[in-house]
Every structure is written in C-alpha cells, then in structure tokens.
N, C-alpha and C positions, 0 to 999 in steps of 0.2 A: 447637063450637070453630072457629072463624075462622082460617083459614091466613094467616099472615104474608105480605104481599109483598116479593118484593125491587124495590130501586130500581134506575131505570132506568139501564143500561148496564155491570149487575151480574150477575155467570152464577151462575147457583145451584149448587150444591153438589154436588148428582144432578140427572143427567137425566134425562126421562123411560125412554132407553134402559137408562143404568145399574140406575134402580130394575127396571124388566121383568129382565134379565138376575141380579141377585139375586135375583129370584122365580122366574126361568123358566128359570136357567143358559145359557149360552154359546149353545148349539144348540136350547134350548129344552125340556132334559133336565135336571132338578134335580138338581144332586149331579154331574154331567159334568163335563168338565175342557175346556178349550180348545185345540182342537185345530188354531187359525190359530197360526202360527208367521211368524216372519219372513224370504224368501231370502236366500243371503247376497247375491245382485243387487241385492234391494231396499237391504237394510242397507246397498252399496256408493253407491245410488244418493242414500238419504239425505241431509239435511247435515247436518255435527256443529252447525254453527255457524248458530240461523234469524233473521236479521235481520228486527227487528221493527217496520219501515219507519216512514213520520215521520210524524209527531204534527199536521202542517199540512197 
C-alpha cells in the first residue's frame, strides 16, 4: 500500500513525535500520564493574543 503525500506547505496531521508518544506515552511509559505541566510564570509570560505576522 503506497502512502499518500501531502502537498507542499501542508503539516500533516501527526507528527512523527505525536505518533511515537501514542505508542511509547509521554516519558516513554505506555499507559503514564504527563507529568510536564505549566508555571504559573510561564503561563504569565505567554501571550493570549499570537500575531501571525504578514503574508509578504
């Protein structure tokens, strides 16, 4: 069976990372739970709002 490509300038669906992590869990423990969370510093430092700069 021939895998489909996607066209150019188009993100696939899963990444490679995603799919490993489905198979291999977070830490690399199947069935584990994810134990990165977020600070609230980082959260602070975030922005709500991410401008998604210009087109030219």
């Amino acid at each position: 069976m021939a895998r489909q490509r996607e066209p150019n300038g188009v993100e696939p669906e899963f990444s490679e990372d995603d799919i490993q992590r489905a198979q291999l869990g977070p830490r690399g423990v199947p069935g584990a739970p994810d134990p990165a969370k977020m600070t609230p510093q980082r959260e602070k430092k975030t922005p709500k709002h991410i401008d998604q700069g210009h087109t030219s």
